[in-house]
C-alpha positions in Angstrom: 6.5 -8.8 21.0 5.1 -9.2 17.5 7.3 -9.4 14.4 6.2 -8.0 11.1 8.1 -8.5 7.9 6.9 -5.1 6.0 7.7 -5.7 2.2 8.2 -2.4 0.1 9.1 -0.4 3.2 11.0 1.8 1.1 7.9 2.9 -0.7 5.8 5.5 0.0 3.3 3.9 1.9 5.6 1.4 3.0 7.7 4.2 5.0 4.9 5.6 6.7 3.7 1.7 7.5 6.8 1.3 9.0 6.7 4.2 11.2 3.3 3.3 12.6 4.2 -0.2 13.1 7.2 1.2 15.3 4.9 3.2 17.3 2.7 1.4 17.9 5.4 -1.1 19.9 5.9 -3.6 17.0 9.1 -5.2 15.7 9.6 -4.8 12.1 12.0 -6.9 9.4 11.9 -4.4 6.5 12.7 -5.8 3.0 13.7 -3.7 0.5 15.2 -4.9 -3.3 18.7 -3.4 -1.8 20.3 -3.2 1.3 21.7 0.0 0.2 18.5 1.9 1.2 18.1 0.5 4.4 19.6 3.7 5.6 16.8 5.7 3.7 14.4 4.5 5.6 16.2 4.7 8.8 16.7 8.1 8.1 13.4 9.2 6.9 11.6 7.2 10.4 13.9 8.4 12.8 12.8 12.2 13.2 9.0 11.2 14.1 10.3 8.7 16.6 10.2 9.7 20.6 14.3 10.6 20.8 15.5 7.8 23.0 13.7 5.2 21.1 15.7 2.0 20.4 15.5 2.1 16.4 18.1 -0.6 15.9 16.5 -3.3 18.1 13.1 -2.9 16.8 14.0 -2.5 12.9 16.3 -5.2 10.5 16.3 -5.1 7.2 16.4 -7.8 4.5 17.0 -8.1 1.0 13.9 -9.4 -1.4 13.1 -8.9 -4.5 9.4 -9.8 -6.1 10.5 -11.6 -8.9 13.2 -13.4 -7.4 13.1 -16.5 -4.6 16.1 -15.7 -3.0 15.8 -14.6 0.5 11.7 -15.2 1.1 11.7 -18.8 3.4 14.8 -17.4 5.3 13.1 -13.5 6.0 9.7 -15.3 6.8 11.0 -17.4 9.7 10.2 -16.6 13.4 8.0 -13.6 11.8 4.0 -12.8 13.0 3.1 -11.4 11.0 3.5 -10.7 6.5 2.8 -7.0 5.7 3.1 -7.2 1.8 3.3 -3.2 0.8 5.5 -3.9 -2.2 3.7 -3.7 -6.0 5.2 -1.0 -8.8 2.7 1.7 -9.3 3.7 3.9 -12.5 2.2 7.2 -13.8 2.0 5.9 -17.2 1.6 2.6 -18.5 4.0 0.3 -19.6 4.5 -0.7 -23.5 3.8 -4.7 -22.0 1.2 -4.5 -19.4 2.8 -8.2 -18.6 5.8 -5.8 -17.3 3.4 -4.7 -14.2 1.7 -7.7 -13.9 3.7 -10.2 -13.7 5.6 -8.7 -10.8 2.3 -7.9 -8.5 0.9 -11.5 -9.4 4.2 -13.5 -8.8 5.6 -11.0 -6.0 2.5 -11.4 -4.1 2.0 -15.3 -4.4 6.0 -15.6 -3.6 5.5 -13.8 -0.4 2.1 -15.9 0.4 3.7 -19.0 -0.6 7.1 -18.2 1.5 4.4 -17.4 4.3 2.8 -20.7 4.5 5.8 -22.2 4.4 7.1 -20.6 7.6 3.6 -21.2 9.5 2.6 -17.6 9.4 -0.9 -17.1 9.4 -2.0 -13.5 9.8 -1.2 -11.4 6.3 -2.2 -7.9 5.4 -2.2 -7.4 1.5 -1.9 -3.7 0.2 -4.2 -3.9 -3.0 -5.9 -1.0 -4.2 -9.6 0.8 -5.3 -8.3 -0.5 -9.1 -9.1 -3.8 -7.5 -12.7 -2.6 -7.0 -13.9 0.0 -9.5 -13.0 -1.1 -12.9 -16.8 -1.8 -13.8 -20.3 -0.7 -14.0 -22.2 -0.2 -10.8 -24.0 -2.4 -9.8 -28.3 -2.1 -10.1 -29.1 0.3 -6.9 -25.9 0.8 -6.1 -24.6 4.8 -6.0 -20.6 4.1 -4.5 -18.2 1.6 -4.7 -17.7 -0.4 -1.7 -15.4 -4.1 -1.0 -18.2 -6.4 -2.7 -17.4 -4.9 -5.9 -14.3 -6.2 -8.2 -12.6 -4.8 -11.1 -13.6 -6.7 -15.0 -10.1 -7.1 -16.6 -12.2 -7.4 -19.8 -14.0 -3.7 -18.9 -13.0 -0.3 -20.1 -12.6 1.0 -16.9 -10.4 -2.1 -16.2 -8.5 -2.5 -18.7 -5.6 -0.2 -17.6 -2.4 -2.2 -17.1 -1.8 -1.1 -13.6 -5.6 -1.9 -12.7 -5.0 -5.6 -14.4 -2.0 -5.7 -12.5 -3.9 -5.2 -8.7 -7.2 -6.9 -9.7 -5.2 -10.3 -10.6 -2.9 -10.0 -7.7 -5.4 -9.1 -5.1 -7.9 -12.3 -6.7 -4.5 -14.6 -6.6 -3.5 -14.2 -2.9 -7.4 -14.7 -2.0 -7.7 -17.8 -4.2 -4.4 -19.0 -2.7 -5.6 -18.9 0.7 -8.6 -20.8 -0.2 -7.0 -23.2 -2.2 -3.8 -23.9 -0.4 -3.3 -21.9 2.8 -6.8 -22.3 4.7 -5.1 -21.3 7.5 -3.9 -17.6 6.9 -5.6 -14.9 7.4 -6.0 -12.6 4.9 -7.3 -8.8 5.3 -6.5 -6.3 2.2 -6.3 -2.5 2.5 -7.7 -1.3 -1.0 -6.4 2.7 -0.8 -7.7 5.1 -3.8 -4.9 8.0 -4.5 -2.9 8.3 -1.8 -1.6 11.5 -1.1 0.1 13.6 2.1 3.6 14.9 3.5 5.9 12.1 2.2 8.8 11.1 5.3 11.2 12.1 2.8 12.5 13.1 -0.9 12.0 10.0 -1.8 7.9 9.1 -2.6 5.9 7.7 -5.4 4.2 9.3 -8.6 0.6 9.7 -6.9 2.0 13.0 -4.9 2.9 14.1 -8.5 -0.4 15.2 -9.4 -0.2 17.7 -6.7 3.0 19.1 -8.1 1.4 19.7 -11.6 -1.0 21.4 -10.6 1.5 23.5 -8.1 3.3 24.0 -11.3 0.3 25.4 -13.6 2.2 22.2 -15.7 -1.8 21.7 -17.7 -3.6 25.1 -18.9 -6.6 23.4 -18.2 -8.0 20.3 -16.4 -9.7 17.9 -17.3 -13.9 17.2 -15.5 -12.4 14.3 -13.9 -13.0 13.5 -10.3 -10.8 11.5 -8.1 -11.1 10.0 -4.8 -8.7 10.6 -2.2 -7.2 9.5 0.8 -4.1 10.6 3.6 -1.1 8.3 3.5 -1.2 7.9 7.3 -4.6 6.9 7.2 -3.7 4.4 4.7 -0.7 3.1 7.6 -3.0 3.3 10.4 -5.8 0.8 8.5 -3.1 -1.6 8.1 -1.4 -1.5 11.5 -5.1 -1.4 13.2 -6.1 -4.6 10.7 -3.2 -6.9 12.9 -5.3 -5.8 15.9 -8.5 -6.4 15.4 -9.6 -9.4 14.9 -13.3 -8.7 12.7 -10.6 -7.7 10.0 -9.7 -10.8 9.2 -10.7 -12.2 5.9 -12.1 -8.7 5.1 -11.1 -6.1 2.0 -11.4 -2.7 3.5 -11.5 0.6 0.7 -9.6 3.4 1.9 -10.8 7.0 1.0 -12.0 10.3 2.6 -13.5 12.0 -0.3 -14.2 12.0 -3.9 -13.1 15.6 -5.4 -12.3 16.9 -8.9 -8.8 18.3 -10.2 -10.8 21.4 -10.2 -11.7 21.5 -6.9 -8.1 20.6 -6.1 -6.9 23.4 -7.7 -8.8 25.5 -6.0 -8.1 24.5 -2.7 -4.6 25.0 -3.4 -4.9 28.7 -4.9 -7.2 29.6 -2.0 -4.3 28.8 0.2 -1.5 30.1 -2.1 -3.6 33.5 -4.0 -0.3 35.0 -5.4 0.6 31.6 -7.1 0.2 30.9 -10.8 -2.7 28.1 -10.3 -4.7 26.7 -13.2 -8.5 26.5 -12.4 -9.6 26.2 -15.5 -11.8 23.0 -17.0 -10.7 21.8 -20.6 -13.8 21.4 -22.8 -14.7 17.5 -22.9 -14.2 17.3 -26.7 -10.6 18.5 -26.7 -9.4 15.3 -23.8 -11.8 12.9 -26.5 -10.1 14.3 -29.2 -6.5 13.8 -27.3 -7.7 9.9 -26.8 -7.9 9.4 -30.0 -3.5 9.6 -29.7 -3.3 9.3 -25.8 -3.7 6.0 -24.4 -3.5 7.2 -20.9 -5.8 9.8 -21.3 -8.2 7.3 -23.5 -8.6 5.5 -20.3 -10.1 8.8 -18.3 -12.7 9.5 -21.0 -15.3 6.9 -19.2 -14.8 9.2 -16.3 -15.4 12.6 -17.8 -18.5 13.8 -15.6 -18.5 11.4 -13.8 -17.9 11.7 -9.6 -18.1 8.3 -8.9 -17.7 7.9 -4.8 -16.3 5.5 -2.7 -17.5 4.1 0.5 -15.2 3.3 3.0 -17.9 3.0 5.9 -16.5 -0.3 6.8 -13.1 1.1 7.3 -14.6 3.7 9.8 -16.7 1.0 11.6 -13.8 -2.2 11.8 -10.8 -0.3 12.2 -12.1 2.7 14.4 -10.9 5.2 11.5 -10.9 8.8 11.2 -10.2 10.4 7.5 -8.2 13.1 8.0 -10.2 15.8 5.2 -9.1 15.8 1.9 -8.4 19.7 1.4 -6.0 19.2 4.4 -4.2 16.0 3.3 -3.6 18.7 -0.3 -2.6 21.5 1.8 -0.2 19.3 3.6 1.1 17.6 0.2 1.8 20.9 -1.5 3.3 22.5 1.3 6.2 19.7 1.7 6.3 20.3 -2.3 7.2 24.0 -1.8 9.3 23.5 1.6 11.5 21.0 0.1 11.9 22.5 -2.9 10.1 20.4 -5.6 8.3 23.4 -6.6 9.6 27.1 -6.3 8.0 29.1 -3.5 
């Protein structure tokens, strides 16, 4: 029986990695940076588990922390294979970018380095679309796809939290070629992941359907984002151990580029007697908020734009289906209003 040592699996994505690992008949070390939430993710598995299932012989946890050594050579041994979920991802950016990156660069060479150690040659890396569309297309080019990286030096990748997935992603692929010949590396490169978290406990990227759930922003800005489920985003990396094309491959993972319009009105369609903002804010006025914003400086390349992403090779290696964007924002806002994060 394979064993995977799923780092982050009290994330967001890392929860619903762990559930398809378990499905799909693997054994799974979870770390997590306290032992105090292995229960948390116990609890949010179990219920989408077939009732009799044995969920204490096929799930352990262990205690890791990125920017610690502690723990890394011991978790690693006897293990398959390295399933690296774990990287901070903010909704704002930090006053030191260095307090992002330096976690996602050392975290993810610690766990590569702890890897090669223990003989473990087949690791999936969660990176990210930041990774991949923090420049100018290319001549010809009209989407993104996994030939493309992210310019550090570039406006659109600048961003602390783009710097901080760009660098990671290039170290672990530089360490394999430098040092650890022998691993395999695939990365899963998701834009914003959204969906039906497993439980009250899930990252900021589900936030932007709240605010707009809320009428939090009069207006919104002519932004367009690209989107994909969060159990699509499991499913790429728990298909990547299985098929063997995958390896040595970055894979993008998205459904559909959309704008926080068309969001918005996907969501008052299916809600008609709730207070939904639909309205677009007049380019000047998000400019004119750059100017004291730096979060909102970094969108202002994007005004426009609808940028899309092609995740082709996704669809073709790992035999996926995107589940539709307008139900994977359905499906997000309705676990919003059910569990109370927004009144119904």
């Amino acid at each position: 029986m394979t064993k995977v040592l799923l780092t982050g699996a009290s994330g967001y994505i890392g929860k619903h990695v762990a559930l398809r690992l378990l499905l799909d008949g693997y054994t799974v070390v979870a770390s997590v940076r306290s032992l105090s939430r292995a229960d948390e993710v116990r609890s949010a598995v179990t219920p989408y588990l077939p009732k009799k299932f044995d969920l204490a012989k096929h799930l352990s946890f262990v205690e890791l922390d990125l920017e610690k050594d502690a723990g890394w050579d011991a978790a690693l041994k006897g293990i398959d294979v390295l399933m690296h979920t774990a990287s901070p991802f903010p909704i704002a950016s930090p006053k030191d970018e260095n307090d992002l990156i330096r976690p996602a660069v050392d975290g993810t060479l610690r766990a590569l380095k702890a890897a090669h150690k223990a003989k473990v040659k087949r690791v999936i890396l969660t990176s990210s679309v930041a990774a991949v569309d923090g420049n100018d297309l290319p001549a010809g080019k009209t989407a993104v796809d996994e030939s493309m990286w992210t310019d550090v030096n570039h406006p659109l990748g600048s961003a602390a939290y783009t710097k901080s997935k760009t660098l990671a992603e290039q170290a672990a692929w530089n360490f394999v070629k430098t040092t650890a010949p022998e691993i395999d590396l695939t990365t899963i490169n998701p834009v914003l992941v959204i969906g039906a978290p497993l439980d009250n406990n899930f990252g900021s990227s589900v936030s932007i359907i709240e605010r707009i759930l809320k009428a939090s922003d009069p207006v919104l800005p002519d932004v367009c984002m690209s989107i994909v489920d969060v159990k699509n985003v499991a499913e790429m990396h728990v298909n990547a151990i299985k098929v063997a094309a995958s390896k040595g491959e970055r894979f993008l993972a998205s459904s559909d580029t959309v704008s926080f319009i068309e969001m918005a009105k996907t969501i008052k369609a299916a809600y008609p007697n709730r207070k939904v903002n639909t309205g677009q804010a007049p380019n000047f006025l998000i400019k004119l908020l750059s100017l004291f914003d730096g979060d909102i400086k970094r969108v202002v390349p994007l005004l426009g734009k609808k940028i899309l992403v092609d995740s082709s090779k996704a669809q073709k290696v790992l035999k996926i289906k995107f589940i539709p964007v307008d139900q994977s924002i359905l499906e997000t806002a309705d676990y919003l209003i059910k569990n109370g994060f927004v009144k119904a």
